[in-house]
KOLFISE-210038 format. One record per residue: residue in one letter; x, y, z of N, C-alpha, C in turn. Coordinates in steps of 0.02 Angstrom, whole numbers, padded with zeros to 5 digits, always signed. Layout:
# KOLFISE-210038
AXYZXYZXYZ/...
END
This chain:
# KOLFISE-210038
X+01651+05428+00157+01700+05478+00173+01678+05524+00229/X+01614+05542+00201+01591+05595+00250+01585+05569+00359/X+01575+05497+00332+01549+05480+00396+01613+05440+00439/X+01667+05458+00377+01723+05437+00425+01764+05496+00468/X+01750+05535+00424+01754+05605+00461+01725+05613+00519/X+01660+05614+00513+01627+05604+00584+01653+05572+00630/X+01682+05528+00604+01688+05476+00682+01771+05492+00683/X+01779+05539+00671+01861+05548+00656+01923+05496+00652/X+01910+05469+00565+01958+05412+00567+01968+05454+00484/X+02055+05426+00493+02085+05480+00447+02066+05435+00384/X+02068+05448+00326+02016+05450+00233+02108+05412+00199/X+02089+05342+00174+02121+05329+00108+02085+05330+00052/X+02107+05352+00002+02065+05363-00045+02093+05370-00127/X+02082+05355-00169+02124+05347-00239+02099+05425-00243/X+02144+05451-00304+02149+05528-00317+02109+05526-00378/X+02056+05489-00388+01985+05512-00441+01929+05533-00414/X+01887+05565-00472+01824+05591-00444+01828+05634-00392/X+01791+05610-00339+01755+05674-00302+01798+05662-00240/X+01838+05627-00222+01878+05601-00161+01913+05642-00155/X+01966+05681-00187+02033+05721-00190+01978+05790-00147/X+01935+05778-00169+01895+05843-00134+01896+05823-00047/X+01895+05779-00027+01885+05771+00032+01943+05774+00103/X+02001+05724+00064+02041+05718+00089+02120+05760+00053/X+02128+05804+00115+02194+05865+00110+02274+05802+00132/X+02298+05796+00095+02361+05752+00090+02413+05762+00142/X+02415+05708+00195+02451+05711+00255+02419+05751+00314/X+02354+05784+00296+02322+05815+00348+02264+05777+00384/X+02232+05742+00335+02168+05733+00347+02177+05637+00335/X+02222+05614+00293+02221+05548+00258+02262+05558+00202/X+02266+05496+00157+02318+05520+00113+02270+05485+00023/X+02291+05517-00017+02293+05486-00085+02346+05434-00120/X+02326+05396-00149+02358+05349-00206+02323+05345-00265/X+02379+05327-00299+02350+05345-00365+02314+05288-00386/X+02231+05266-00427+02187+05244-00453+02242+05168-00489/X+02231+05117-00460+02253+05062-00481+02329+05041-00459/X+02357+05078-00418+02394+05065-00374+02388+05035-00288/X+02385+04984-00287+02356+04925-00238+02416+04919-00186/X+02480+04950-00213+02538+04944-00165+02523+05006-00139/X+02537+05055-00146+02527+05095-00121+02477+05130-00082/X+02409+05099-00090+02342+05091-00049+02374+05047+00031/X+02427+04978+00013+02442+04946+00073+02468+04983+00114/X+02551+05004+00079+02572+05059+00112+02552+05107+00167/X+02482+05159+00135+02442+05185+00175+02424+05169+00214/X+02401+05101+00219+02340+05062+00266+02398+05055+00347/X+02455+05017+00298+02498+04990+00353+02543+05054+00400/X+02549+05111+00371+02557+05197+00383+02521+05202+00449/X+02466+05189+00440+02425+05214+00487+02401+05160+00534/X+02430+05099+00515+02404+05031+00564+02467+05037+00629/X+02534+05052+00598+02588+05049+00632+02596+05119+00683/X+02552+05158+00664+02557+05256+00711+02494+05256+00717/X+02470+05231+00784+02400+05254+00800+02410+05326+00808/X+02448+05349+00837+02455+05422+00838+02432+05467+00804/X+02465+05432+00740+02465+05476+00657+02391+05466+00637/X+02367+05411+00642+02295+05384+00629+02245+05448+00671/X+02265+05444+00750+02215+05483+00803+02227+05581+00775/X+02281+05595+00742+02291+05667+00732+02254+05679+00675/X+02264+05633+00601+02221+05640+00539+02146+05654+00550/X+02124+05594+00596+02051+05587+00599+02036+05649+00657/X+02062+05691+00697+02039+05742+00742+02041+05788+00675/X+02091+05803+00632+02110+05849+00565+02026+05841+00527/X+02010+05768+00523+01948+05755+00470+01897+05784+00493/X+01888+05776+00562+01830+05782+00590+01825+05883+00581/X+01902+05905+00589+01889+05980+00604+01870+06007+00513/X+01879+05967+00472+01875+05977+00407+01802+05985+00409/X+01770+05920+00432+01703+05916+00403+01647+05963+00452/X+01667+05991+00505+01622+06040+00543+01636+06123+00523/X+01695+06127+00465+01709+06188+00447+01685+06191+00378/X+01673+06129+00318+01674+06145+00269+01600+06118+00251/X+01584+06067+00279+01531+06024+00272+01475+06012+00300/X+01461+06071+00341+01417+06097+00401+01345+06121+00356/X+01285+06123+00393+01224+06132+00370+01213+06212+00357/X+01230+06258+00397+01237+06327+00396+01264+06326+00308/X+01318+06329+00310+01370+06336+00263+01339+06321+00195/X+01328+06244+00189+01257+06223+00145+01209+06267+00116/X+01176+06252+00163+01124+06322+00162+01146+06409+00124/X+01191+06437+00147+01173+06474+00139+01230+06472+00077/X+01273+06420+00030+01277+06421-00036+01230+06441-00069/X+01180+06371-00044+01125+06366-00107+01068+06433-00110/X+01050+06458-00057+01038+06511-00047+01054+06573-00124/X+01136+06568-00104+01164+06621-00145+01150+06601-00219/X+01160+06537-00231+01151+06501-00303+01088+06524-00316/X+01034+06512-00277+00961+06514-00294+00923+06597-00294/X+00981+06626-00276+00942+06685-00283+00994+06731-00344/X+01039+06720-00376+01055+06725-00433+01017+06703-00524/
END
């Protein structure tokens, strides 16, 4: 996830676990729901048919992951955690 961000390519991803954390719905990539395989195509083919839509998500991912997922930011959580 993280490293698709990087390379700014927009996130499909089922809506379990730790994924829903990553990807913001229609901004960044989209969710389907866990065992739904049509709707994963859907997505795929969404974004195969609008490079456009594909090139705006993944500039969206990339601005996600240098605002939320940055080493500063990191840091100075655990910081706060660790000195509590």
């Amino acid at each position: 996830g993280l490293e698709a961000l990087r390379n700014y390519k927009p996130l499909i991803g089922s809506n379990v676990g730790g994924i829903p954390d990553l990807i913001d719905e229609n901004k960044n990539g989209f969710l389907f729901k866990a065992n739904e395989p049509k709707d994963l195509a859907e997505y795929i083919l969404k974004l195969y048919n609008n490079p456009e839509l594909s090139q705006k998500l993944g500039e969206n991912g990339n601005k996600k992951l240098l605002r939320e997922f940055n080493k500063e930011k990191h840091y100075t959580e655990l910081i706060r955690i660790y000195t509590k």
